[in-house]
Backbone as CSV, one residue per row, in Angstrom:
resi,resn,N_x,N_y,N_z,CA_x,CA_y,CA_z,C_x,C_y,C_z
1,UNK,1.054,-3.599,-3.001,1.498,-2.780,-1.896,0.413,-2.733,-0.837
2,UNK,0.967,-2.791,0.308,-0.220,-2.925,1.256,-0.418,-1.825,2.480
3,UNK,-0.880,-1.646,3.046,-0.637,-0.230,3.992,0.398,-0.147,4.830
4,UNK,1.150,-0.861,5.224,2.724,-0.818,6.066,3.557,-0.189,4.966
5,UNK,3.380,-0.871,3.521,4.651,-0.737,2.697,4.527,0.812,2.608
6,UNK,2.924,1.582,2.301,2.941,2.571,2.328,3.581,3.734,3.546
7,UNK,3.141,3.065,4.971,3.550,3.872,5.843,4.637,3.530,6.179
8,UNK,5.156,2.972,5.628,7.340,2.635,5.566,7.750,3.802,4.898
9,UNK,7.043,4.327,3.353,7.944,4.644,2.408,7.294,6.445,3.011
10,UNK,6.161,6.894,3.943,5.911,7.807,4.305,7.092,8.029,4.996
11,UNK,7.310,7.500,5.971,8.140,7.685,7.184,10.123,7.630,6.630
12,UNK,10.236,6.907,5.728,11.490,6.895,5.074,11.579,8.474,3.764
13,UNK,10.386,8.527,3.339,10.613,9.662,2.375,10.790,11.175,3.636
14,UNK,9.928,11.356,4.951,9.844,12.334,5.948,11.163,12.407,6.128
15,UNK,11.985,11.097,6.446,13.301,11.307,6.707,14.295,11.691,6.004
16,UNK,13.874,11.061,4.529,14.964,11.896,3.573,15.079,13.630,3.589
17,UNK,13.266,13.824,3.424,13.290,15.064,3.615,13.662,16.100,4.563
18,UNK,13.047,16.098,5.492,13.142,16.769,6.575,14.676,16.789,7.555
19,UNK,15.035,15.199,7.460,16.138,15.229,8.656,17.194,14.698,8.030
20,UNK,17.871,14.234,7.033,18.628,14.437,6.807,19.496,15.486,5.731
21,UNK,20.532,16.459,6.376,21.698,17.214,6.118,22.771,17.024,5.087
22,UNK,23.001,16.362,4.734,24.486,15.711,4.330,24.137,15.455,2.733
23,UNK,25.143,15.920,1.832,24.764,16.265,0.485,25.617,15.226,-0.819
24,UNK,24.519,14.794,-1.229,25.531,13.372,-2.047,25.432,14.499,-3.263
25,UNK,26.644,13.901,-3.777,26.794,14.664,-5.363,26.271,14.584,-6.217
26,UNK,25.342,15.110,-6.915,24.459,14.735,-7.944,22.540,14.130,-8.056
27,UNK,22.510,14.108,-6.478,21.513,13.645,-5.919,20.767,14.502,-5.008
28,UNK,19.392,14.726,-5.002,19.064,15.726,-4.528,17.972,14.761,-3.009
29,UNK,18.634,14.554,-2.047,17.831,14.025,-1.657,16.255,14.094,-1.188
30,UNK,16.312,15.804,-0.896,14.863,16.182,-0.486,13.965,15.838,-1.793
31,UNK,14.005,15.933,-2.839,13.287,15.404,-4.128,12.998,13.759,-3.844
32,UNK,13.693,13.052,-3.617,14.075,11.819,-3.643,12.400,11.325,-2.298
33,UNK,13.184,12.191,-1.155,11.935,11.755,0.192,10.513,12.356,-0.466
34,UNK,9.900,13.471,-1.356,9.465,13.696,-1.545,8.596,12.565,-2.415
35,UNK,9.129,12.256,-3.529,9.071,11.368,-4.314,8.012,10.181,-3.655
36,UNK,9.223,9.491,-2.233,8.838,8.507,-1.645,7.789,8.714,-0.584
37,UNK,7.445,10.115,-0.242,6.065,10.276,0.449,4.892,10.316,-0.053
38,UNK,5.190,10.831,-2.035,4.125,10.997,-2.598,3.763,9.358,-2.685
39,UNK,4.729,8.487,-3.117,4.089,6.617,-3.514,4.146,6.604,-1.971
40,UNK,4.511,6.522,-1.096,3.611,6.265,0.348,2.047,6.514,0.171
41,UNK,1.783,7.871,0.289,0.563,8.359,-0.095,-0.392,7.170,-0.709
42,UNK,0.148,7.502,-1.986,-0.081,6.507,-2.793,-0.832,4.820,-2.710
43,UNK,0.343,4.277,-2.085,0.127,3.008,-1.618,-0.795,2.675,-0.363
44,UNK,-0.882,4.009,0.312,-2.029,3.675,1.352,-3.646,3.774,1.075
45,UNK,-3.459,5.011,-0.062,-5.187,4.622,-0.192,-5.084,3.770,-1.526
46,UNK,-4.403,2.969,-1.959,-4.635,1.724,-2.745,-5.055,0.637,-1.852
47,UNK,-4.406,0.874,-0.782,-4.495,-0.546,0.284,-6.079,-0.162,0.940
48,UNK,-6.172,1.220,1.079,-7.681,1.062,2.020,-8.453,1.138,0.810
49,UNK,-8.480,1.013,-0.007,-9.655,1.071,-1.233,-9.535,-0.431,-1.371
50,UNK,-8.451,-1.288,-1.296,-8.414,-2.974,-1.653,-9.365,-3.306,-0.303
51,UNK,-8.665,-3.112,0.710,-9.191,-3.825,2.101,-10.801,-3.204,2.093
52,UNK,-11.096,-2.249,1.573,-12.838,-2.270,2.079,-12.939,-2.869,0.841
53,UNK,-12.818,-2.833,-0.236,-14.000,-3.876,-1.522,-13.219,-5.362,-1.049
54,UNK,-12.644,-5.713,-0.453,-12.622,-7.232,0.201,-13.463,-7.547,1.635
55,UNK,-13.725,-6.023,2.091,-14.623,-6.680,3.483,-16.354,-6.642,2.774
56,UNK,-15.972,-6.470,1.764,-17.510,-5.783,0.990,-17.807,-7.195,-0.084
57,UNK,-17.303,-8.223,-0.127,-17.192,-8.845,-1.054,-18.395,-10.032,-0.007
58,UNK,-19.550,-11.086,-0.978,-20.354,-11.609,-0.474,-19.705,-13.183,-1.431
59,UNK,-19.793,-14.264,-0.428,-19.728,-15.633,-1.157,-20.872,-16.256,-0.535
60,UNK,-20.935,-17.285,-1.673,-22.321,-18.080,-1.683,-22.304,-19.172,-1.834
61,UNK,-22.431,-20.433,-1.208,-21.977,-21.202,-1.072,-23.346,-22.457,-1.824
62,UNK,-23.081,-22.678,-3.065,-23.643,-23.765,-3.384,-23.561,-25.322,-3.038
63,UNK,-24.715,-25.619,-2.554,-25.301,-27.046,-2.452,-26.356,-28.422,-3.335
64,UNK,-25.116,-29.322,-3.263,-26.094,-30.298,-4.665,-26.829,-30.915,-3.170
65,UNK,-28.015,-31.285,-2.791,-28.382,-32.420,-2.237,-29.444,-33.329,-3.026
66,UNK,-28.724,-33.541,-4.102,-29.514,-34.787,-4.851,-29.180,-35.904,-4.169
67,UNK,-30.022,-36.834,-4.546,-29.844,-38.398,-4.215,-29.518,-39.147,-5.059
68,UNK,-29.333,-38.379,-5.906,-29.245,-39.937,-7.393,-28.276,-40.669,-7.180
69,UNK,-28.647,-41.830,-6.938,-27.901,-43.329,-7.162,-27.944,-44.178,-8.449
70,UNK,-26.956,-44.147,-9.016,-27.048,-45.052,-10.526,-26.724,-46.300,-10.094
């Protein structure tokens, strides 16, 4: 999950919650947006905890310069 997917499922769970009215049977939707703001949450500081230990990451680039000719 990467930080969009998170701030998708923020902005889709706000909407379950908050703005929509209209009552399915058996389904509670404000639980439901809730749900999907908490894994929003979620998925965003997974993504900023991935993206800084990848800007934090060092490569090293090994070099043979032998000459050996057989």
């Amino acid at each position: 999950m990467t930080i969009g997917t998170g701030i998708g499922l923020l902005v889709i769970g706000a909407i379950l919650s908050f703005a929509v009215k209209n009552a399915v049977p058996g389904v509670n939707l404000t639980v439901i947006g809730y749900i999907c703001m908490g894994a929003g949450v979620l998925a965003v500081i997974l993504g900023l905890i991935s993206n800084a230990q990848a800007t934090h990451t060092s490569h090293r680039v090994v070099r043979d310069d032998r000459n050996d000719t057989l």
